[in-house]
C-alpha positions as semicolon CSV with decimal commas, in nm:
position;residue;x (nm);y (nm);z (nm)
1;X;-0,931;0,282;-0,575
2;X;-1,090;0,531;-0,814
3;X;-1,258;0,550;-1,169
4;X;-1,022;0,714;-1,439
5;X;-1,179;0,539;-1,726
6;X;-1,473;0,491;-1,823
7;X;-1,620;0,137;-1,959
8;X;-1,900;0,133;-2,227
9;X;-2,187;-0,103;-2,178
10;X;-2,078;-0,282;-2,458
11;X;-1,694;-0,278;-2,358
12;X;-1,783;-0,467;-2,022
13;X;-2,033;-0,705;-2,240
14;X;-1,726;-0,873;-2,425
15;X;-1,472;-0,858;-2,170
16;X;-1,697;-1,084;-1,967
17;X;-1,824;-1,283;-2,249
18;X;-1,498;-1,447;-2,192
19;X;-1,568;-1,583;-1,787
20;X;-1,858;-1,804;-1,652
21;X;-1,975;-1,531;-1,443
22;X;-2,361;-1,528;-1,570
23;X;-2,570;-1,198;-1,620
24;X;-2,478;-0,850;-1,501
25;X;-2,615;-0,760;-1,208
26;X;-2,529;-0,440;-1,078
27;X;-2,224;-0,233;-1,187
28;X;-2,057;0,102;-1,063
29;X;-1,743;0,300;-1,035
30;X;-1,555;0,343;-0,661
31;X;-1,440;0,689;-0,636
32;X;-1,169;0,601;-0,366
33;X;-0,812;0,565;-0,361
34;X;-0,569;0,699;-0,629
35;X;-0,412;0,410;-0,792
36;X;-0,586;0,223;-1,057
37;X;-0,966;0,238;-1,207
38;X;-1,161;0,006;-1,020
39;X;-1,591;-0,096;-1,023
40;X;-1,778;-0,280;-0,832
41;X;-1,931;-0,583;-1,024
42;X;-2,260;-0,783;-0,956
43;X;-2,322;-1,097;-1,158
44;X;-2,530;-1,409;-1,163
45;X;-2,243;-1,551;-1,004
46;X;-2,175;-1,341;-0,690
47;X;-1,995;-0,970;-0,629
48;X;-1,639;-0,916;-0,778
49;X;-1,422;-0,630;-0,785
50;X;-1,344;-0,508;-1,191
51;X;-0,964;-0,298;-1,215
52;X;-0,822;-0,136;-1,499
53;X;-0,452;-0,073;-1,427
54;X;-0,368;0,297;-1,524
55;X;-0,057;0,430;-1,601
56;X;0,130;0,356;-1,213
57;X;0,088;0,047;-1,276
58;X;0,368;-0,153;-1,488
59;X;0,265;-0,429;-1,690
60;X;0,552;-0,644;-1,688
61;X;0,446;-0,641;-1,288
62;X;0,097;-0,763;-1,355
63;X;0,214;-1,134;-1,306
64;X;0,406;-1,060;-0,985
65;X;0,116;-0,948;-0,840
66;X;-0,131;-1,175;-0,953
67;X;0,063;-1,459;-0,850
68;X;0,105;-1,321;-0,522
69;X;-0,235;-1,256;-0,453
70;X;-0,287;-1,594;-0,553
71;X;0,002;-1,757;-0,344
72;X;-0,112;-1,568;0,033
73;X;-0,476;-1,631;-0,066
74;X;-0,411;-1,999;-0,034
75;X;-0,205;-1,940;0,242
76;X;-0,477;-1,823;0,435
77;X;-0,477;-1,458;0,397
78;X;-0,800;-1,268;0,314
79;X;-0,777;-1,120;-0,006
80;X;-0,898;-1,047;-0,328
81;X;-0,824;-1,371;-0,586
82;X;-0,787;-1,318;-0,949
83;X;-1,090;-1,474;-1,118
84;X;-0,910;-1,668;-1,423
85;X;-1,128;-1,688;-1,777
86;X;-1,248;-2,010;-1,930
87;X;-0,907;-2,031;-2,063
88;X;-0,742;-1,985;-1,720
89;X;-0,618;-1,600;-1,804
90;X;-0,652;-1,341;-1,544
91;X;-0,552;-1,021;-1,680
92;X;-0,743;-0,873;-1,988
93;X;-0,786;-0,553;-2,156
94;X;-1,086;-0,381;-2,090
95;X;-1,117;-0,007;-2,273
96;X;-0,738;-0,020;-2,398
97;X;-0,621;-0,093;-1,997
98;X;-0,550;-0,431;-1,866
99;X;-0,801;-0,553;-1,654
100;X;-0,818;-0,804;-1,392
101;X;-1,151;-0,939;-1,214
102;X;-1,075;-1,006;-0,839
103;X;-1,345;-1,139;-0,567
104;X;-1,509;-0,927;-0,381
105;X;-1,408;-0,844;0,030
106;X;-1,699;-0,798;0,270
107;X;-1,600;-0,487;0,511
108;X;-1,505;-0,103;0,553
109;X;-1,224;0,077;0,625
110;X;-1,163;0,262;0,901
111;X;-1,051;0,627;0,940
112;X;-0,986;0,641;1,319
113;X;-0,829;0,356;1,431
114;X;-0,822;0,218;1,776
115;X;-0,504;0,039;1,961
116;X;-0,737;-0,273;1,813
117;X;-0,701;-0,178;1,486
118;X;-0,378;-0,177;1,508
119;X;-0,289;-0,507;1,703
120;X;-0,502;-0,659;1,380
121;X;-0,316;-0,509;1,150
122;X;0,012;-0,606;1,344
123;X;-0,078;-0,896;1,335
124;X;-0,226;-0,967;0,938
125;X;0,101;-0,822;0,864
126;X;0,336;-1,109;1,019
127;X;0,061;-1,340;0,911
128;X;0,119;-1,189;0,540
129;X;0,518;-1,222;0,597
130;X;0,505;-1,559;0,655
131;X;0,309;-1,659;0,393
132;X;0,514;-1,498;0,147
133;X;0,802;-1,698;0,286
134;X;0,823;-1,951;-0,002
135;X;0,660;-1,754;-0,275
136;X;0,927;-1,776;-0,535
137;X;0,904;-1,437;-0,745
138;X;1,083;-1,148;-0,650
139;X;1,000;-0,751;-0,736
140;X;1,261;-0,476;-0,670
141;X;1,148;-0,194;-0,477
142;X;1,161;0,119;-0,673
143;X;1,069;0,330;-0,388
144;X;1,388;0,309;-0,177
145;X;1,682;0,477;-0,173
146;X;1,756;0,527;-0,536
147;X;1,418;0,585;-0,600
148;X;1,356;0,876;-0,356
149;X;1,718;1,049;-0,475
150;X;1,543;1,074;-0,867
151;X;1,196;1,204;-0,658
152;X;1,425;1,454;-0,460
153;X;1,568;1,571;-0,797
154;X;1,274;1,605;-1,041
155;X;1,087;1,799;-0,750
156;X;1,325;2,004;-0,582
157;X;1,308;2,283;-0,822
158;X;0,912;2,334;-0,746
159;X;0,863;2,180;-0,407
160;X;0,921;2,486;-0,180
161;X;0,588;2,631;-0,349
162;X;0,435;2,347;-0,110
163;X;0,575;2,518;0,236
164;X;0,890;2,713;0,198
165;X;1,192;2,488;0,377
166;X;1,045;2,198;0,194
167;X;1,335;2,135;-0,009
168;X;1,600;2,130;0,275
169;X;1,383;1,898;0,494
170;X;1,377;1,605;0,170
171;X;1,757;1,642;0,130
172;X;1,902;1,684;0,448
173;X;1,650;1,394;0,548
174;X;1,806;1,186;0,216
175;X;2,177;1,239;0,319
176;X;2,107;1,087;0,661
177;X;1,933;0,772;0,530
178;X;2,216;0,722;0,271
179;X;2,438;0,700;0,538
180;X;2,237;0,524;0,812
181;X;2,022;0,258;0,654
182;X;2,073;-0,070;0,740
183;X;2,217;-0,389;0,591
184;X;2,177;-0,741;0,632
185;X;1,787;-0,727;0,782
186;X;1,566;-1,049;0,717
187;X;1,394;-0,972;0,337
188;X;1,089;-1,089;0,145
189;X;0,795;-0,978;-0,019
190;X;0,628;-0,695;0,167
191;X;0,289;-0,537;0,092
192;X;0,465;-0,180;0,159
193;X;0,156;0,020;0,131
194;X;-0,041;-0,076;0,500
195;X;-0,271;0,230;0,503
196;X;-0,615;0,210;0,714
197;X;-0,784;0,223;0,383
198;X;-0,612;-0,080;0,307
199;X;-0,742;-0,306;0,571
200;X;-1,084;-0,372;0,592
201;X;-1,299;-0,486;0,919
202;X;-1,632;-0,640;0,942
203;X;-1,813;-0,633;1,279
204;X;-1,470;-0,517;1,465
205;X;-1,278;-0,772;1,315
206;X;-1,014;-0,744;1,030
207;X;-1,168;-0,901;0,744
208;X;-0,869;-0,852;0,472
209;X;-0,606;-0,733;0,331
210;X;-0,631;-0,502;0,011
211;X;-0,438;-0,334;-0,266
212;X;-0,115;-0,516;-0,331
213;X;0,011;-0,305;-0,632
214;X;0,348;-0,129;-0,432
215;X;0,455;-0,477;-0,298
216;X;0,790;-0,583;-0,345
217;X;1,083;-0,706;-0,225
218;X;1,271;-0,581;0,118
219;X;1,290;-0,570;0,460
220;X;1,054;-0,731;0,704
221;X;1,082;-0,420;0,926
222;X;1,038;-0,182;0,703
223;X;0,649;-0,289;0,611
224;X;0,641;-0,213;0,996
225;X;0,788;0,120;0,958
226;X;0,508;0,206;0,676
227;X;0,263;0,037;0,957
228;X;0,384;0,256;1,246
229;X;0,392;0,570;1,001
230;X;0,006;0,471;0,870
231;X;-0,160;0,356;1,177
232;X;0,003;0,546;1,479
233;X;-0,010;0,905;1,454
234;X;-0,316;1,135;1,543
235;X;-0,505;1,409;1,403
236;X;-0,322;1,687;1,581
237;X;0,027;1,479;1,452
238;X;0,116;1,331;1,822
239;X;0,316;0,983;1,770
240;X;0,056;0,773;1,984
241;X;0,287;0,485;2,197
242;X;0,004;0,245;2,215
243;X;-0,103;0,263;1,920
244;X;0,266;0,128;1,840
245;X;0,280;-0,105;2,116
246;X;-0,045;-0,285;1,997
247;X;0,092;-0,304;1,647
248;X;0,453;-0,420;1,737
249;X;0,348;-0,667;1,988
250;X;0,117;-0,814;1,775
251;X;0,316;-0,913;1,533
252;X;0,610;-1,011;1,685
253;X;0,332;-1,266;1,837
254;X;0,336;-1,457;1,512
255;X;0,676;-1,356;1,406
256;X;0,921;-1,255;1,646
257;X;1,163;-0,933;1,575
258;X;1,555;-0,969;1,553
259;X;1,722;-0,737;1,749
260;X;1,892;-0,563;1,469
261;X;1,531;-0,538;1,338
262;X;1,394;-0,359;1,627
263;X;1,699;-0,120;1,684
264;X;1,653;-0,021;1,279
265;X;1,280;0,053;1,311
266;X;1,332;0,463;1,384
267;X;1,580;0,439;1,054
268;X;1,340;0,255;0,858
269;X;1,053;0,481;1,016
270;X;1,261;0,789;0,876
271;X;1,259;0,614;0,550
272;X;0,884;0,579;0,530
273;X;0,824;0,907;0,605
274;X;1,049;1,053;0,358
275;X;0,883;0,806;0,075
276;X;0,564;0,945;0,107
277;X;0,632;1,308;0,184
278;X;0,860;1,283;-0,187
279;X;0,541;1,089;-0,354
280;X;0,267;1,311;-0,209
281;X;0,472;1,637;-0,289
282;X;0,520;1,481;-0,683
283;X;0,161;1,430;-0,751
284;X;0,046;1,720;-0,525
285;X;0,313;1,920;-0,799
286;X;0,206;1,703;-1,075
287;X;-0,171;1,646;-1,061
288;X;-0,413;1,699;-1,313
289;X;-0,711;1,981;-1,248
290;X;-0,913;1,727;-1,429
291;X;-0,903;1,441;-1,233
292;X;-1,143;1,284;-0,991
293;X;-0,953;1,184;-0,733
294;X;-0,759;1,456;-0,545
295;X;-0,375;1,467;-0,397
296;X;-0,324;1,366;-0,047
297;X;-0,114;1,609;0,125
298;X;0,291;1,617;0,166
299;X;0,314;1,810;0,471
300;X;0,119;1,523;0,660
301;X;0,446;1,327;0,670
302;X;0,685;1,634;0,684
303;X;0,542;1,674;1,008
304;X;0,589;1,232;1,092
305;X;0,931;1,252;0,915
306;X;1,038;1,543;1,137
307;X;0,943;1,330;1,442
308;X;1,175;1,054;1,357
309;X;1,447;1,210;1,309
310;X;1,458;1,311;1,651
311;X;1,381;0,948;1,727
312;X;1,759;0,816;1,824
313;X;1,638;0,501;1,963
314;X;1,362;0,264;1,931
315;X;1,280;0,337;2,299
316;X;1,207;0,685;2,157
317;X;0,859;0,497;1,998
318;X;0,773;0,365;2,308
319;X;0,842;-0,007;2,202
């Protein structure tokens, strides 16, 4: 989350002229997070959460993931639901952006997490899975293989300014994962973007789920393989076994692993690596001096994507 565009008293006045939510209460931007333009929103009615959708974010994909959030929510899984207007709409446009109003999610983040953590977020991630098991829309992913060969190729020319042997690391790393990723694994919508800041907790417990805008369609596994890249690793860059161990056996608790699932997961942990090392390293090369929010950095996962290649085996994990 972050602010990117700013919304003028009166802007805000007749985009909710259109809901029942009563008086404005209380209204400010949230600075994290790098997607999409997002406020917090007080009204006579309760606390909501106000996005603008900037450029990342397709439009044509707005009802995917509106419907989605919908489907899970009423599934069980804590969320934020689209508030619809009086005339049942739940995207708008708000300062020349479409604009969504979602409900608010008590809870924080956390930025050290504990084998607990993890087991929770194991196991909100199976939970999420099988909801999603009879939603009916689909959404390609455009960060997979084809999509990281046009990253390698609009970056390469620039991306050894980041650390010098950059460039050899994304394409040797590419060739492999043409040649070795898998086929046939159980599919369906994943949330593909599992980060701590992501998953909020209340009082130790995980309280929901947030930020759907990268899911699509694809593996099961490989929404573990983000997991294991997001939630597992130290500061110093160690792989840390029981960190992995919490998260894996907690979800194979509510939805048990295929073998050819498990013996992909150092593939598909390669392949998670690799997509945000290439996305990092674009808007680290591409960012805007200007902007509020600030580039996460690309040699974070260099250093996890490195790991897993030397990963043969899911044994190497620990799991």
């Amino acid at each position: 989350m972050a602010v990117y565009t700013d919304v003028s008293d009166s802007e805000l006045s007749a985009f909710l002229s259109r809901h029942d939510l009563g008086a404005v209460l209380a209204f400010k931007g949230i600075a994290e997070g790098v997607e999409n333009t997002n406020f917090f929103l007080q009204t006579e009615a309760g606390s909501f959460i106000l996005t603008l959708y900037e450029k990342r974010v397709a439009e044509s994909d707005l009802p995917f993931f509106m419907a989605l959030l919908s489907h899970v929510a009423k599934a069980g899984i804590s969320c934020p639901r689209p508030v619809p207007d009086r005339a049942g709409k739940v995207i708008g446009t708000l300062a020349g952006r479409n604009a969504a109003i979602f409900t608010f999610l008590s809870g924080v983040s956390v930025r050290r997490p504990e084998a607990t953590h993890c087991a929770q977020a194991g196991e909100a991630l199976a939970a999420l899975h099988l909801a999603t098991r009879d939603f009916a829309q689909t959404r390609p992913n455009a960060l997979s293989l084809p999509g990281w060969r046009a990253l390698v190729e609009k970056i390469s020319p620039r991306v050894n300014d980041i650390n010098p042997g950059l460039k050899e690391l994304m394409i040797s790393a590419l060739a492999g994962l043409a040649d070795a990723w898998p086929q046939n694994l159980p599919q369906g919508v994943i949330h593909a973007d599992l980060f701590p800041d992501n998953v909020l907790f209340f009082q130790g417990r995980l309280s929901g789920l947030i930020d759907f805008y990268f899911a699509c369609s694809d593996f099961l596994a490989y929404d573990i393989a983000i997991a294991l890249n997001a939630w597992c690793f130290e500061g110093d860059g160690s792989f840390n076994i029981t960190k992995a161990r919490a998260l894996v056996s907690a979800y194979q608790a509510r939805r048990a692993l295929a073998d050819a699932e498990l013996a992909a997961l150092p593939v598909l942990c390669r392949g998670a690596a690799l997509r945000f090392l290439l996305t990092r390293a674009h808007d680290l090369l591409h960012h805007d001096p200007s902007a509020l929010v600030r580039p996460k950095d690309p040699m974070e996962y260099a250093g996890k994507l490195r790991f897993f290649l030397q990963a043969a085996s899911v044994g190497a994990l620990g799991l």
